[in-house]
C-alpha positions in Angstrom: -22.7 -23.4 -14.5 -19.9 -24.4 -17.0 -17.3 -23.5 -14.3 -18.6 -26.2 -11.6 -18.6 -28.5 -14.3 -15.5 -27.8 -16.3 -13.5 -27.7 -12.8 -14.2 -31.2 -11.2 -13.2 -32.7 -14.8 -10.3 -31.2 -15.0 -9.2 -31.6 -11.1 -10.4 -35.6 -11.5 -7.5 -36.1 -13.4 -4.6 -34.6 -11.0 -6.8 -35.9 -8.0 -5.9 -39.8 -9.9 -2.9 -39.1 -10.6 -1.7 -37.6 -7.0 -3.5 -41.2 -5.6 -1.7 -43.2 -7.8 1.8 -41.5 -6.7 0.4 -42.3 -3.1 -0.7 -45.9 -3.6 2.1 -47.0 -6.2 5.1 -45.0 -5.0 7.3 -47.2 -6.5 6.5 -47.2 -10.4 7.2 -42.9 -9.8 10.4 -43.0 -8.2 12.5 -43.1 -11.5 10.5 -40.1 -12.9 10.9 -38.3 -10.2 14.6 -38.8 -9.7 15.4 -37.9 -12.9 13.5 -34.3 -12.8 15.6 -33.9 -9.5 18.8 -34.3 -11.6 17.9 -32.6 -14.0 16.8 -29.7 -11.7 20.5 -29.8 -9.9 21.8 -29.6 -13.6 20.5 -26.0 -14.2 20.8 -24.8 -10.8 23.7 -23.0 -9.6 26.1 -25.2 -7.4 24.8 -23.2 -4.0 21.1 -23.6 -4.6 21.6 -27.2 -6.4 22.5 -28.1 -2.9 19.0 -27.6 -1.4 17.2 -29.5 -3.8 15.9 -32.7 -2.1 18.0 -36.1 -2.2 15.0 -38.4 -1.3 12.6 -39.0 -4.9 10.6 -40.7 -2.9 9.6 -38.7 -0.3 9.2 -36.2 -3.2 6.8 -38.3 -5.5 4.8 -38.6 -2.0 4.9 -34.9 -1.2 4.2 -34.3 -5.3 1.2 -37.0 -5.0 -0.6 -35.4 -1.9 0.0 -31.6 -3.1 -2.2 -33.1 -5.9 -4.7 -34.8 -4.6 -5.5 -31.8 -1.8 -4.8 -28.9 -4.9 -7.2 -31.4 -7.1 -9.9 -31.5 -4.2 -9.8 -27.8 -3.9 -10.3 -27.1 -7.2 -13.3 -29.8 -7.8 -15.0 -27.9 -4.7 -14.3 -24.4 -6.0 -12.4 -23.5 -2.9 -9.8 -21.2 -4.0 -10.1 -22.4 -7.7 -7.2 -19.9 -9.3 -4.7 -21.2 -6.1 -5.3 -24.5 -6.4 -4.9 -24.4 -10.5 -1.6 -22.2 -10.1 -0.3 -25.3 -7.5 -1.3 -28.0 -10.0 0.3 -26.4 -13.0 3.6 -25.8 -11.3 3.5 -29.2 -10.3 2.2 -30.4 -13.6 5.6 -29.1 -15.5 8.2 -31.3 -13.9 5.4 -34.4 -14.3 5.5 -34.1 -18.2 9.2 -33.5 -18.3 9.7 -36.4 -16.1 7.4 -38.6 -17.7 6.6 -37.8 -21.2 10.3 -36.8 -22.4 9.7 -38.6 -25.8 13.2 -36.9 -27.4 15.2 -38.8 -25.3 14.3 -42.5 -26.4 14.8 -44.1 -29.6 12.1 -46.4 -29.3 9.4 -45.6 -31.9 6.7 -47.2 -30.1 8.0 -45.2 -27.1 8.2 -42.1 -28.0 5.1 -42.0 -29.9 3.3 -43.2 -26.3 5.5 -40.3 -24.6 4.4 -37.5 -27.3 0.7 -38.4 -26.6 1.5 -38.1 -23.2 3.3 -34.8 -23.5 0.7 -33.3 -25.5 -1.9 -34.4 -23.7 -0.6 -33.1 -20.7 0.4 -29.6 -22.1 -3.6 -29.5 -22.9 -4.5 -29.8 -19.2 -1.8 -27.8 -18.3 -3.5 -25.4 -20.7 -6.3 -25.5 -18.6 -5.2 -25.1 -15.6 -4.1 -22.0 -17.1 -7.1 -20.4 -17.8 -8.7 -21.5 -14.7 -5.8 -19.8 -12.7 -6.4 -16.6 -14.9 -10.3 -16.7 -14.5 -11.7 -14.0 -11.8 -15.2 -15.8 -12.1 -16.4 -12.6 -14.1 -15.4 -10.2 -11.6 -12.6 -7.5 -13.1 -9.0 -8.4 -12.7 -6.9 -6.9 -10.3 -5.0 -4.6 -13.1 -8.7 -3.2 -14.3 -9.2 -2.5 -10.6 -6.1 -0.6 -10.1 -6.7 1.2 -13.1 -9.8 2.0 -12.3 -8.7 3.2 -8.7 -5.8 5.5 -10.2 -8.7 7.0 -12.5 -10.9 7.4 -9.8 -8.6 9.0 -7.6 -7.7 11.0 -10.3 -11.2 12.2 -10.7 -11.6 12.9 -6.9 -8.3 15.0 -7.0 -9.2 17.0 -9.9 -13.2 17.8 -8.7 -11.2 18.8 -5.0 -9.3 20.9 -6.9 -12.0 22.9 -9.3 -14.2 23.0 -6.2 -11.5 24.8 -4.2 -11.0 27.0 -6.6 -14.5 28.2 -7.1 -14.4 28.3 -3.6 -11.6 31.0 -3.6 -12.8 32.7 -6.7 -16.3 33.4 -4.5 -14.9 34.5 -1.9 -11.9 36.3 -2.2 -14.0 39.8 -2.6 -15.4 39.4 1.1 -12.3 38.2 2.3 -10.5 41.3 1.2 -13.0 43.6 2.1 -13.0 42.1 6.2 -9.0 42.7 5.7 -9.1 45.7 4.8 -11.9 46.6 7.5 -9.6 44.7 10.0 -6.5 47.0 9.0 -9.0 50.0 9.4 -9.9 49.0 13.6 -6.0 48.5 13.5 -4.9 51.9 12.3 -7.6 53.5 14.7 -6.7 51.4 17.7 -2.8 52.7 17.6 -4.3 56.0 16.8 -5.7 55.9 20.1 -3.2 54.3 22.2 -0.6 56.6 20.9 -2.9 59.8 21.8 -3.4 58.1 25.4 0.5 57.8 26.2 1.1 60.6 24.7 -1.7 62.7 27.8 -0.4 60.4 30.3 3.2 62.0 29.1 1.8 64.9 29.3 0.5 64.8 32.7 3.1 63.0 34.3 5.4 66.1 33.4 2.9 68.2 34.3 2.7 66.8 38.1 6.5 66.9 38.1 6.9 70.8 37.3 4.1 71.5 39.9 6.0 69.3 42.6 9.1 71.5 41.7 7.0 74.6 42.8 5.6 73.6 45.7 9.2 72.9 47.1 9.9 76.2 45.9 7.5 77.9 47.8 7.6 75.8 51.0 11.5 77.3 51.2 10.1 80.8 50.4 7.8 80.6 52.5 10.4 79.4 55.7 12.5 82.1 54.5 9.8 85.2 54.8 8.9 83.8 58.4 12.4 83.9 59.6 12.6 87.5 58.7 9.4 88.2 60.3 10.9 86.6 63.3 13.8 89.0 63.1 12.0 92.2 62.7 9.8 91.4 65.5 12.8 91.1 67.6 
């Protein structure tokens, strides 16, 4: 509740002064001009260059980033965006306009530090309403929360893996050993079987040999019976 009120009254005041930069161009030109130099003054000669020549197209672009910023934040549409715009823009404004230490005027530069302080105020404000998640946690509690999470996860993964191991290592030694066992017994046997079919295969060799031994013995003892019949 405080929020949709504290929001519209502190965008009311950006959302005036962007439409009096619109309607009164003009009386914002100086102000503007002399933020411009002074931006060129700090910057580096290469980027100095890029900083715009026109203050009046500025003070326009300045007034209507204002008013739309101003409108988003009095509608709660993307309050902490359109608080971070309006503070950025709210800087060179009081430099531009309230820079009481650079007139001699006492009336003047009492007007300009009322001004300045004032503005510092809502600028202030718009701090806090960039920095406010709406009572949701802020992005570095949620990462800290995830890395702890995570954490968590990894470390429960772990245990669990290991109890996993620690129950079952017995029965997964036991089916190893078993599995050598069938193993062992399996070459047993194949060695046994190549070593018959060795065996054999010899065997039929030495017998062929003795058949061919006795075919010629036998070719010989009928040629001699041939002879002694003749």
């Amino acid at each position: 509740m405080i929020r949709k009120l504290a929001r519209p009254a502190l965008a009311s005041v950006y959302i005036a002064d962007g439409a009096d930069t619109l309607m009164n161009t003009a009386k914002h030109v100086e102000a503007t001009e002399s933020v411009l130099n002074r931006t060129r003054s700090l910057l580096p000669r290469k980027y100095a260059r890029q900083v715009p020549q026109d203050p009046e197209l500025v003070a326009r672009a300045v007034g209507g980033t204002k008013v739309g910023a101003g409108s988003l934040l009095a509608l709660g549409k993307f309050p902490r965006l359109s608080a971070t715009t309006l503070a950025l823009l709210a800087v060179p404004t009081i430099v531009g306009r309230h820079a009481f230490w650079e007139t001699q005027d006492p009336q003047e530069k009492t007007a300009r530090r009322k001004g300045f302080l004032t503005d510092v105020a809502l600028l202030g404000g718009l701090t806090i309403t960039s920095l406010d998640n709406g009572g949701k946690p802020g992005l570095t509690y949620r990462a800290s929360e995830a890395v702890k999470s995570a954490t968590t996860s990894a470390n429960e993964g772990g245990s669990a893996l290991r109890e996993y191991v620690e129950e079952n290592k017995d029965d997964w030694l036991a089916t190893a050993r078993e599995n050598a066992t069938t193993a062992k017994k399996k070459a047993v046997k194949a060695a046994a079987k190549a070593q018959d079919k060795a065996e054999a295969a010899a065997n039929s060799k030495q017998a062929t040999k003795l058949q061919k031994r006795a075919a010629k013995a036998l070719k010989k003892a009928q040629k001699k019976l041939k002879n002694f019949e003749f």
